[in-house]
MARKOL-826885 format. One line per field, with one value per residue (C-alpha): x, y negated, z; residue in three letters. Coordinates in pm, 1 decimal. Each point is the difference from the previous one (the first is absolute). Layout:
# residues N
x	X; ...
y	Y; ...
z	Z; ...
code	ALA; ...
//
This chain:
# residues 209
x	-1404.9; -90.0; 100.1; 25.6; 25.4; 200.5; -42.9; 332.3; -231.0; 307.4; 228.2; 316.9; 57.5; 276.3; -173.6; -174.0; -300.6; 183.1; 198.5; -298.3; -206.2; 371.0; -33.2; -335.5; 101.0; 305.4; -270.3; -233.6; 258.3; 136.7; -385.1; -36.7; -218.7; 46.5; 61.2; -18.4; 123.2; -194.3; 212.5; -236.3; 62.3; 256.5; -258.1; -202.4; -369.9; -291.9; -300.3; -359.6; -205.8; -311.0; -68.0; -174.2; 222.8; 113.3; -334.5; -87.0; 341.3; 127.1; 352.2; 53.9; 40.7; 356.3; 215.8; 349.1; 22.2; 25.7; -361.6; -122.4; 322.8; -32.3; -389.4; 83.7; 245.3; -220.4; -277.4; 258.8; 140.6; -128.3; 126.3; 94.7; 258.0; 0.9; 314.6; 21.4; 235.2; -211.2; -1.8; -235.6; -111.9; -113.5; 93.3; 152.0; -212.7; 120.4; -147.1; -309.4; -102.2; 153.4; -219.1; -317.9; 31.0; 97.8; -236.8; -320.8; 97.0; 10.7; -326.0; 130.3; -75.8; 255.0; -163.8; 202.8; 351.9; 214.9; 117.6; 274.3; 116.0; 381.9; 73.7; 349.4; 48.4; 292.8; -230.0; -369.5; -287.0; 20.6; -305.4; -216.8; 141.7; -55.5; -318.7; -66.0; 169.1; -246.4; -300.5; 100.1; -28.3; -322.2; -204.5; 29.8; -66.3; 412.8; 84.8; 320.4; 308.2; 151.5; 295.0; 136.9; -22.7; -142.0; 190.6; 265.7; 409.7; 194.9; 254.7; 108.9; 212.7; -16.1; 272.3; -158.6; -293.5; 270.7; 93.8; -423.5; 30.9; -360.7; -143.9; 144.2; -101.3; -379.4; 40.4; 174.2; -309.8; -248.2; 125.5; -6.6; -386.4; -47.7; 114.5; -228.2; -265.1; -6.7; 85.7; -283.7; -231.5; 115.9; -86.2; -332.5; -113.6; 73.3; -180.2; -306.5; 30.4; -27.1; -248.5; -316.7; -15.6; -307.7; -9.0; -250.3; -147.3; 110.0; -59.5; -66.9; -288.9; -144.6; -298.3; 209.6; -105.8
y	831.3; -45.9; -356.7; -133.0; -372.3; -47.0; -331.3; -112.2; -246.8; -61.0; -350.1; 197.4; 158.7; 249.9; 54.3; 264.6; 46.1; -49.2; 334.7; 183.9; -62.6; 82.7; 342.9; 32.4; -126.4; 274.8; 270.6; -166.8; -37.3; 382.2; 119.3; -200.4; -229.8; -387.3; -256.1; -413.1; -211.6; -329.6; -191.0; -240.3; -71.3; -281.1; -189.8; -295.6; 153.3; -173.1; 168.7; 74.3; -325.1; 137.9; -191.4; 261.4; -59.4; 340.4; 138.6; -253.7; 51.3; 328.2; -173.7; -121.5; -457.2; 11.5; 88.9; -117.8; 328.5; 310.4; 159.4; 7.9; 144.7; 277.2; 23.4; 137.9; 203.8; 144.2; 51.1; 254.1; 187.7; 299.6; -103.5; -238.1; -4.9; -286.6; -67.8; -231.9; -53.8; -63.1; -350.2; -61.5; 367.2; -88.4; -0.4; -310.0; -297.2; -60.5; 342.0; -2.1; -325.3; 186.1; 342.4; -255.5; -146.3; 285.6; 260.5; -337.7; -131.5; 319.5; 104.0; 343.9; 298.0; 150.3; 333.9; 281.0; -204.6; 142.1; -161.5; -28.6; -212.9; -42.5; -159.5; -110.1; -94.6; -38.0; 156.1; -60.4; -126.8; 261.1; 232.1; -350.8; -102.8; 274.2; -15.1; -334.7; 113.0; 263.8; -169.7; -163.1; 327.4; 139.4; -276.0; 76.9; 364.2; 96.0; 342.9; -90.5; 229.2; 107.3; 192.8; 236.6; -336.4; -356.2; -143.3; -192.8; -96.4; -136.9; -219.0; -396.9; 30.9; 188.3; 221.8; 93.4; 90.8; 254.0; 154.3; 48.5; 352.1; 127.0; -338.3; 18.6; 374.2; -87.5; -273.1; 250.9; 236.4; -252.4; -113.8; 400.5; 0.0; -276.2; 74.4; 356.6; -218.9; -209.1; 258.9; 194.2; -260.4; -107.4; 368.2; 28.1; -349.9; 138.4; 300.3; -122.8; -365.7; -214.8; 89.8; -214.1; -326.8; -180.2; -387.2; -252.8; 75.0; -253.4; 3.5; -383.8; 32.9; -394.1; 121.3; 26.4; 367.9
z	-2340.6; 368.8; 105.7; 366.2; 112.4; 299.9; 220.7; 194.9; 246.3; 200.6; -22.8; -28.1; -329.5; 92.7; 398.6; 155.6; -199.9; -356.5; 151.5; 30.2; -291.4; -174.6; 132.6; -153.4; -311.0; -2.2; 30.4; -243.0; -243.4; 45.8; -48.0; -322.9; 134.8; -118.3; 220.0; 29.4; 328.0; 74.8; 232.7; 156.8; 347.3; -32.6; -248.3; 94.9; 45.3; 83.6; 156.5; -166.5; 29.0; -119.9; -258.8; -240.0; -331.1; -4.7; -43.3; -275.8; -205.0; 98.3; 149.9; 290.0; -30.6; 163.8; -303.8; 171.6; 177.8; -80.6; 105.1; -360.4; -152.8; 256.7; -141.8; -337.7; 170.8; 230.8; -261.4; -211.4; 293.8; 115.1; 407.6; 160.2; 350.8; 222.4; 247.7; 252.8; 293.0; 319.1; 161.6; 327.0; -6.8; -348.3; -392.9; -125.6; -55.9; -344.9; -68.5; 115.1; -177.2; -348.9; 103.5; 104.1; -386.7; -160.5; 62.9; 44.6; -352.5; -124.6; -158.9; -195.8; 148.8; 223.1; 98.0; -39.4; -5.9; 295.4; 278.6; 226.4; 309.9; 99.0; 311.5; 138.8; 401.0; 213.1; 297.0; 86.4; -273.1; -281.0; 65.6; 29.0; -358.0; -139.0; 95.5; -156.1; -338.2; -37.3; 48.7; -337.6; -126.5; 148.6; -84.1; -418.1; -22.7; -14.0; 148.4; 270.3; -56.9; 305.6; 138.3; 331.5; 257.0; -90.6; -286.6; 204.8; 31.5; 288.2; 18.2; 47.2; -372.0; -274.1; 95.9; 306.0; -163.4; -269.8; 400.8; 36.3; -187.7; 137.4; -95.4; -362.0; 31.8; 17.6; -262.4; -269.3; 94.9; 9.0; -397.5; -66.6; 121.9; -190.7; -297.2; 16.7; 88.4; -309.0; -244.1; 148.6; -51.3; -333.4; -119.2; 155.3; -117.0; -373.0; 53.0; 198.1; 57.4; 321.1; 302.8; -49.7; 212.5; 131.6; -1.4; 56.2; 396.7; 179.6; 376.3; 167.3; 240.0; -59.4; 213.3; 300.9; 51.9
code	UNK; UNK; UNK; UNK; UNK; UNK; UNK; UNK; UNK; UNK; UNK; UNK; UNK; UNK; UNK; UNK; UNK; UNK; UNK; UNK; UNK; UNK; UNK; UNK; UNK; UNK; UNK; UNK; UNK; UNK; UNK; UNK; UNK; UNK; UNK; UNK; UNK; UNK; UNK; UNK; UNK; UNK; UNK; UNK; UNK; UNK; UNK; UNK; UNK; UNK; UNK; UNK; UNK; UNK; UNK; UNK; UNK; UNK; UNK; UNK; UNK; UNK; UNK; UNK; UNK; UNK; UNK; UNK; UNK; UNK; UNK; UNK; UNK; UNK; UNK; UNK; UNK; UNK; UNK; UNK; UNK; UNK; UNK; UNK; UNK; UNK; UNK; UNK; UNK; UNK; UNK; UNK; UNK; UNK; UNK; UNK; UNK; UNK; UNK; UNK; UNK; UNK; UNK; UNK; UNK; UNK; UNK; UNK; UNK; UNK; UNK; UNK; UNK; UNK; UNK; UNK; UNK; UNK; UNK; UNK; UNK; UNK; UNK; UNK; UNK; UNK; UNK; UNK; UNK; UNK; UNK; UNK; UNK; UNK; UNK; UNK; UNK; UNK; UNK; UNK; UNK; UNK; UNK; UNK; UNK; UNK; UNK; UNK; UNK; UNK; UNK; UNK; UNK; UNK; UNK; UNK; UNK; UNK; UNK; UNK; UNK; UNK; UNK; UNK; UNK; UNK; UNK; UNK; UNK; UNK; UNK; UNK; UNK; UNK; UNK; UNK; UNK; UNK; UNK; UNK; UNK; UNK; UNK; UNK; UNK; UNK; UNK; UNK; UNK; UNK; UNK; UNK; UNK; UNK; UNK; UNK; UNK; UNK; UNK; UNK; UNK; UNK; UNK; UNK; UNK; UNK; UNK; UNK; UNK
//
């Protein structure tokens, strides 16, 4: 069964974002698609510190959070959908040091697994988060769903975003693409595998050239 892991990276629990990705997960849910809600952004999470355990024991050394539970989540799931509200033009802090750990500690491949950026703004900032999400995304060979206008709601509370109707338009469409996406994947992967991938150039230029 197709499974997607959905990332609520905002403080509130019942706010703006949690409406949106609630959307998605009615359309997931109608297209028998699976569906799991991390709430993370009102947990205590520490940034990446570099320290190079994750690449020696496959986890990353802060256990007290939930970046390694959302791991083995991620590792199963066949996409993943990040929301965030936008603070300073800019996802939520909390977020980006989960996403930084996540996808760094990480060492599975994640090639193929779709993703899918949610943004929630009162006005001004959304385009630029999205942005940021997606980068996430484009860095670890995972085709980005999209939808008819960036993936975006308005709205200070979560019942203004319920009076956004195109904004919850192009999130019920964006779930729909998704959902084709992965299936269409999923079926090609079984039938011819994954595209080939190249590793091991590694650009630095030491001589200064």
């Amino acid at each position: 069964m197709t499974k997607v892991l959905l990332i609520n990276g905002s403080p509130h629990t019942d706010g703006c974002t949690a409406e949106a990705l609630k959307e998605m997960i009615k359309v997931f849910n109608d297209c028998g698609v699976e569906t799991e809600l991390l709430h993370i952004g009102n947990k205590n999470i520490r940034g990446c510190i570099s320290c190079g355990y994750c690449s020696r024991n496959g986890a990353c050394v802060f256990k007290d959070d939930p970046v390694n539970e959302a791991a083995k989540k991620l590792k199963e799931a066949d996409g993943l959908v990040i929301g965030s509200p936008v603070y300073y033009g800019s996802p939520n802090g909390t977020l980006l040091s989960f996403l930084d750990r996540l996808f760094y500690s990480t060492h599975f491949s994640k090639q193929m697994k779709v993703g899918a950026a949610v943004v929630s703004c009162r006005r001004g900032g959304n385009t630029a988060s999205f942005d940021v999400l997606n980068k996430y995304f484009t860095i670890s060979s995972m085709p980005v769903a999209s939808s008819t206008y960036w993936n975006q709601v308005h709205g200070f509370t979560a019942e203004d975003v319920r009076k956004d109707k195109e904004g919850l338009q192009v999130i019920r469409n964006l779930a729909r693409n998704m959902t084709f996406l992965m299936k269409a994947i999923a079926a090609e992967k079984e039938r011819s595998g994954l595209p080939e991938e190249e590793h091991g150039a590694f650009t630095s230029f030491p001589d200064g050239k």
